[in-house]
C-alpha positions in Angstrom: -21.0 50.8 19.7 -22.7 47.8 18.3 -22.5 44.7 20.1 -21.0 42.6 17.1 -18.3 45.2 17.1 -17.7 44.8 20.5 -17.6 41.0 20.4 -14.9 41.4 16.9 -13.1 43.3 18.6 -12.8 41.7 21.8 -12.2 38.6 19.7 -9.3 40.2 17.2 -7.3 41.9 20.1 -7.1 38.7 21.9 -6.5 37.2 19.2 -3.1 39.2 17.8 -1.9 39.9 21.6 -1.2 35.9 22.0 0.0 35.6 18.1 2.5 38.4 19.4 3.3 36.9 22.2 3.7 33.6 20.0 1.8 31.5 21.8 -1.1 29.2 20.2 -4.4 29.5 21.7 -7.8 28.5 21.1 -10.5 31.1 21.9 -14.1 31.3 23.5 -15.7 34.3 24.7 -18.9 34.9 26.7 -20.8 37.7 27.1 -22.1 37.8 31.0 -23.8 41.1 30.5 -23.3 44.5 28.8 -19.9 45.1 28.8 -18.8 42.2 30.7 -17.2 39.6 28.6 -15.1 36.3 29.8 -12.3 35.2 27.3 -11.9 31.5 28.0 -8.4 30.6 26.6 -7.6 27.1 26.0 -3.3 26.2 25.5 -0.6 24.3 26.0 1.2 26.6 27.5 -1.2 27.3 30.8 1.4 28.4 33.0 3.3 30.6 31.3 0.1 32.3 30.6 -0.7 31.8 34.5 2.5 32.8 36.3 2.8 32.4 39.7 -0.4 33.1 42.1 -2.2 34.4 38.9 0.6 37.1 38.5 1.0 37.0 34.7 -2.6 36.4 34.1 -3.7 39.3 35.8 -1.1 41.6 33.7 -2.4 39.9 30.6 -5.6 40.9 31.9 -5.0 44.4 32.5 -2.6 44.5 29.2 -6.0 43.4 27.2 -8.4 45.6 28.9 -6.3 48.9 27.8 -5.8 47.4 24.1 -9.4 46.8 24.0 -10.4 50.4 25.3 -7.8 52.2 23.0 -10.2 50.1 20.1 -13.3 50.6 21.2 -13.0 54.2 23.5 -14.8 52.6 26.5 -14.3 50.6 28.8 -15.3 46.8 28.9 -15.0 44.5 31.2 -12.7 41.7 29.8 -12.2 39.0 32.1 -9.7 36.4 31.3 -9.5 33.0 31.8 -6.8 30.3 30.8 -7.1 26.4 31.5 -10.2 27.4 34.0 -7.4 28.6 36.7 -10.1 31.2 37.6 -12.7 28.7 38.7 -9.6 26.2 40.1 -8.3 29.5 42.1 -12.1 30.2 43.2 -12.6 26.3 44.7 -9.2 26.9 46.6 -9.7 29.8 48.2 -13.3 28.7 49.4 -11.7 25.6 50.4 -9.3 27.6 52.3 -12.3 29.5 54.1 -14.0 26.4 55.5 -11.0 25.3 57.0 -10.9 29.0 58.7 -14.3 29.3 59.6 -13.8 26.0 61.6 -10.8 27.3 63.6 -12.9 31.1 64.1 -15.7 28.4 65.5 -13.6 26.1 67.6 -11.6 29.1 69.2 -14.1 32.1 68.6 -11.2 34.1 67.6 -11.1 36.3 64.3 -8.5 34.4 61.8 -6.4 36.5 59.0 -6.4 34.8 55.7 -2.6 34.7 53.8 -2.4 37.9 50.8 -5.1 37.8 48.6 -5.4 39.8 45.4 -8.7 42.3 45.0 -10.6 40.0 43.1 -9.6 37.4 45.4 -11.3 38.9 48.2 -13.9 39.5 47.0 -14.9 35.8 46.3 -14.5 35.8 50.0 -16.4 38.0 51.3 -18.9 37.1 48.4 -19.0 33.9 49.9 -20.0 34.5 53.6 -22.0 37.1 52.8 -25.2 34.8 53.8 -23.2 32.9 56.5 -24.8 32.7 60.0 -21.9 32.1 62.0 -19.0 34.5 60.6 -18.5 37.9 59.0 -15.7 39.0 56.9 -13.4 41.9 57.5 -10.8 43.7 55.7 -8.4 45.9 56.6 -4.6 47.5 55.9 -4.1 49.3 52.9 -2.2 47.8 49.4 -0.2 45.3 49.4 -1.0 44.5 53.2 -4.5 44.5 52.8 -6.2 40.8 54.3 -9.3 39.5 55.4 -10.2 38.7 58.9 -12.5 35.7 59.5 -14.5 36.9 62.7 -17.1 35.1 64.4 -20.8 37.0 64.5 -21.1 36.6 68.2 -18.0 38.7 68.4 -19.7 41.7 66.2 -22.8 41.4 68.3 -21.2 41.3 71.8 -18.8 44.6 70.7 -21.8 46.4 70.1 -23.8 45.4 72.7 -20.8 46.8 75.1 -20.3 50.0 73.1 -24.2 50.8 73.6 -23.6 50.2 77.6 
């Protein structure tokens, strides 16, 4: 499908979902890269549309994505955005992870981080992905799945003793 089709209809589904849901919005959408699109939305009513920890946003998300795919009949990512919460949620959760990586330095213990959604994590482990002192772990399943902050030194000594 055309681009510019892609783009309309991104553009009209958002559009009629919020007039149904009669909220006012103002609309800007981004293409990132072929099928990836974020739709920046821009109201007064920012946390309604947010809900609590990102709840309703996320289900506004995943309400979009399948209206867009029954349009178009493939998938595109639709990532969606009100009053930058995403980028506010992103600073937040990195802040979070300095403070952690501090205590996993001080004590050299690992450090679980509180529930964090998929997307969520991912900024974390996206984020010390390049650090030299800690690693990033996660582990449960569902709803109990966390990150554990663990220092490298730990990693390396395990494996050093499991070779032995």
């Amino acid at each position: 499908m055309p681009k510019s089709t892609t783009l309309t209809t991104i553009t009209e589904t958002t559009d009629s979902l919020f007039k149904l849901l009669d909220i006012p919005v103002e609309l800007e959408i981004e293409k990132i890269e072929e099928n990836t699109f974020t739709i920046n939305v821009q109201t007064e009513n920012t946390g309604l549309l947010i809900g609590f920890h990102g709840e309703t946003l996320s289900a506004l998300q995943l309400l979009l994505s399948l209206m867009i795919y029954k349009k178009l009949g493939t998938w595109v990512h639709a990532s969606l955005n009100v009053g930058n919460y995403r980028e506010y949620r992103e600073e937040q959760i990195k802040n979070l992870v300095n403070r952690v990586i501090e205590q996993v330095k001080q004590t050299g213990e690992s450090q679980g981080l509180p529930f964090l959604s998929g997307t969520e994590r991912r900024v974390v482990h996206l984020y010390l992905v390049d650090n030299p002192d800690v690693i990033s772990e996660s582990e449960g399943e569902g709803r109990n799945r966390r990150i554990f902050i663990k220092p490298k030194t730990s990693e390396i000594q395990s494996d050093e003793k499991s070779s032995e």
